[in-house]
C-alpha positions as CSV (number, residue, x, y, z in Angstrom):
1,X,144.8,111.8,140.0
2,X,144.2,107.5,139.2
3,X,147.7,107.3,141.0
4,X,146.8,109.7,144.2
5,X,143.5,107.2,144.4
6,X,145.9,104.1,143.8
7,X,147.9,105.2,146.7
8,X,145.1,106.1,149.4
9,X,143.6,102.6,148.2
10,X,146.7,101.0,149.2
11,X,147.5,101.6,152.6
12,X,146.1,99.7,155.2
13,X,143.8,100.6,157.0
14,X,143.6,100.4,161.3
15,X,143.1,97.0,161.8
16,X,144.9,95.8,158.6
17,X,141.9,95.7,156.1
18,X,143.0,97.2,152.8
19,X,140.2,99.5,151.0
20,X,139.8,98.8,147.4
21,X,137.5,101.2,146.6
22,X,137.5,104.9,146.8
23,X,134.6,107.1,145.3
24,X,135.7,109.6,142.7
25,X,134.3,113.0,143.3
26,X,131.2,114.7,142.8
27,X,131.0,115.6,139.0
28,X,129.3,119.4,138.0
29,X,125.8,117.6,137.4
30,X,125.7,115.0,140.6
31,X,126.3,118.3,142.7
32,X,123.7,120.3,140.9
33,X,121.3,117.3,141.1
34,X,122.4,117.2,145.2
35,X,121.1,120.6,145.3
36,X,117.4,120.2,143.5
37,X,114.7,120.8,146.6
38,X,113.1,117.5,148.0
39,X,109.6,119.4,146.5
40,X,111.0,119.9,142.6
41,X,110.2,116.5,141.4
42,X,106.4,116.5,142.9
43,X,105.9,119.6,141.8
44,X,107.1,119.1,138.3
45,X,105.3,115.7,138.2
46,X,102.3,118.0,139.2
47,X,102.7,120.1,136.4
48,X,102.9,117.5,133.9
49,X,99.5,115.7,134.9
50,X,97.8,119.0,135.4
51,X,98.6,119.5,131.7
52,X,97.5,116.4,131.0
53,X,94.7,116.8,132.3
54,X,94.0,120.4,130.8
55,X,94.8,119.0,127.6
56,X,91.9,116.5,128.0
57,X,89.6,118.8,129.0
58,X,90.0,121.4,126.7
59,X,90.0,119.5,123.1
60,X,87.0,117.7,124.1
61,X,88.3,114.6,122.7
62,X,84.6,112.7,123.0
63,X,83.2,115.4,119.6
64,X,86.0,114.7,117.7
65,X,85.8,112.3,114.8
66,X,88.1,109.5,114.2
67,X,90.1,111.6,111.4
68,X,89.9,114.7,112.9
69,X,93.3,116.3,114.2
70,X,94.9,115.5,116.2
71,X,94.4,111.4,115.5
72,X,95.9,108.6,116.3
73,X,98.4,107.5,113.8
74,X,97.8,103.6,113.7
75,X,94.2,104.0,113.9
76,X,94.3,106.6,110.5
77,X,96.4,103.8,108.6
78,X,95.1,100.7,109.2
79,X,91.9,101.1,110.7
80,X,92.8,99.1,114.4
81,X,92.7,100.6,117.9
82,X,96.6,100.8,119.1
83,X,97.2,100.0,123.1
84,X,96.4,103.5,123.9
85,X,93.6,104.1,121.6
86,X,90.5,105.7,123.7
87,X,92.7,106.8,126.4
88,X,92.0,110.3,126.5
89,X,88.2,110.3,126.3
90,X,88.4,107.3,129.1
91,X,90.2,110.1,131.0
92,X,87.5,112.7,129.9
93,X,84.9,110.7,130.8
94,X,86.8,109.8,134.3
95,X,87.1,113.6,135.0
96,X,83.6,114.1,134.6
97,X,82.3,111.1,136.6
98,X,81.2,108.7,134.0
99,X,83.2,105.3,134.9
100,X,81.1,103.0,132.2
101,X,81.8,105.5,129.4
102,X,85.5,105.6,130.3
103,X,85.8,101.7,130.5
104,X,84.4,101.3,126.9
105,X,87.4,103.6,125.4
106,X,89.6,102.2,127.2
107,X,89.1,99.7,130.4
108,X,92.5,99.5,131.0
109,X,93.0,103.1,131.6
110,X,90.2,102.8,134.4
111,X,91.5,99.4,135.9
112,X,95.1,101.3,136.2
113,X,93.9,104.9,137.8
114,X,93.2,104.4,141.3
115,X,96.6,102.6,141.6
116,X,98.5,105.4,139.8
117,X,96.7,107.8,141.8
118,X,97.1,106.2,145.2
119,X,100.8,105.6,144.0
120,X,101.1,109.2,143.1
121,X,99.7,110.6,146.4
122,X,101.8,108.4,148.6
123,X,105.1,109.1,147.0
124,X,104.4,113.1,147.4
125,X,103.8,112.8,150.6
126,X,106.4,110.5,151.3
127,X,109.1,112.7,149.5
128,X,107.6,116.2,150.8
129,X,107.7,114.8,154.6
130,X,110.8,113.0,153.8
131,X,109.3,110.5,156.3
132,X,107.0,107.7,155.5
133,X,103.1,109.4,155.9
134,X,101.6,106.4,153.4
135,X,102.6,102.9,152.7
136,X,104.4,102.7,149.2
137,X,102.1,100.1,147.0
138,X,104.9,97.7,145.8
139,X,104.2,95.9,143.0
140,X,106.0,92.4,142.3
141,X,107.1,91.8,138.9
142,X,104.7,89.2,138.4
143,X,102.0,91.9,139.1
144,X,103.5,94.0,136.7
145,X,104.0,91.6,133.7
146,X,100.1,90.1,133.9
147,X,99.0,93.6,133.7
148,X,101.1,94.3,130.1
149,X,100.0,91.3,129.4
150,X,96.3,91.6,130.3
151,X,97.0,94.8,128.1
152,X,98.1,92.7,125.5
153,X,95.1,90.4,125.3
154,X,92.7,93.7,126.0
155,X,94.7,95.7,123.0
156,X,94.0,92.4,120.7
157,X,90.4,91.9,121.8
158,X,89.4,95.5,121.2
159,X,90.4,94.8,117.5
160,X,87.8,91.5,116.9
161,X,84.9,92.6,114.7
162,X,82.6,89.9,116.1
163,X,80.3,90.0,120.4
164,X,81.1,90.6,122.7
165,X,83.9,91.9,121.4
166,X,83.2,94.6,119.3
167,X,81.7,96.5,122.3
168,X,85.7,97.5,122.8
169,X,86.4,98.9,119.3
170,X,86.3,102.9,120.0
């Protein structure tokens, strides 16, 4: 088969241009991926929020205890808030309304939502008209490193025991 390629990529083309490339075919899972329905991947993105989002709302994660199962991990063993410590009751507390209760677990979470959200509508839309309905947010890299790094400086804050500080520790 390399030397049938070889051979097509040889001859010249009209005009005397040589072609030096020639795509390989389809494999089994590029034409099964060709195939997948322009809605799948909202719909499944759907599906994973929404269970998200059940899961949030039905362990009640503002009653449990620190201990309590399930627990974070990091928090058990050594006592500290990890980077996503206090992000399920902020998202508790953002399903049911309560924005300042949701920034103290976890301000970042709260910062981030409304641009995941917008970002999340706009793409559907986008992909399910297969037109542009909403303007895709584009975020520059620089955009995207200060915010791990403002989550950086947030997840090391949280952890100081002294004001204003300790108003972060969940």
């Amino acid at each position: 088969m390399a030397a049938h390629l070889l051979a097509a990529a040889e001859q010249p083309a009209p005009g005397g241009y040589h072609y030096t490339y020639v795509a390989p075919p389809k494999g089994r899972i590029a034409k099964l991926v060709d195939r997948i329905p322009r809605w799948a991947s909202p719909l499944g993105l759907t599906a994973l929020v929404s269970g998200g989002v059940a899961y949030a709302l039905l362990m009640r994660p503002t009653s449990a205890g620190a201990t309590d199962v399930p627990t974070c991990v990091m928090k058990l063993f050594t006592g500290f808030d990890c980077p996503g410590c206090g992000g399920t009751r902020a998202a508790w507390y953002l399903l049911h309304g309560d924005i300042p209760a949701a920034a103290h677990h976890h301000a970042m979470l709260v910062f981030a939502a409304p641009f995941l959200a917008y970002m999340y509508v706009s793409w559907t839309l986008n992909r399910l008209a297969n037109r542009q309905v909403l303007p895709m947010l584009r975020l520059s890299s620089g955009v995207l490193i200060g915010f791990l790094v403002a989550w950086l400086v947030f997840s090391v804050a949280r952890n100081l025991p002294w004001a204003p500080f300790d108003w972060l520790f969940v």
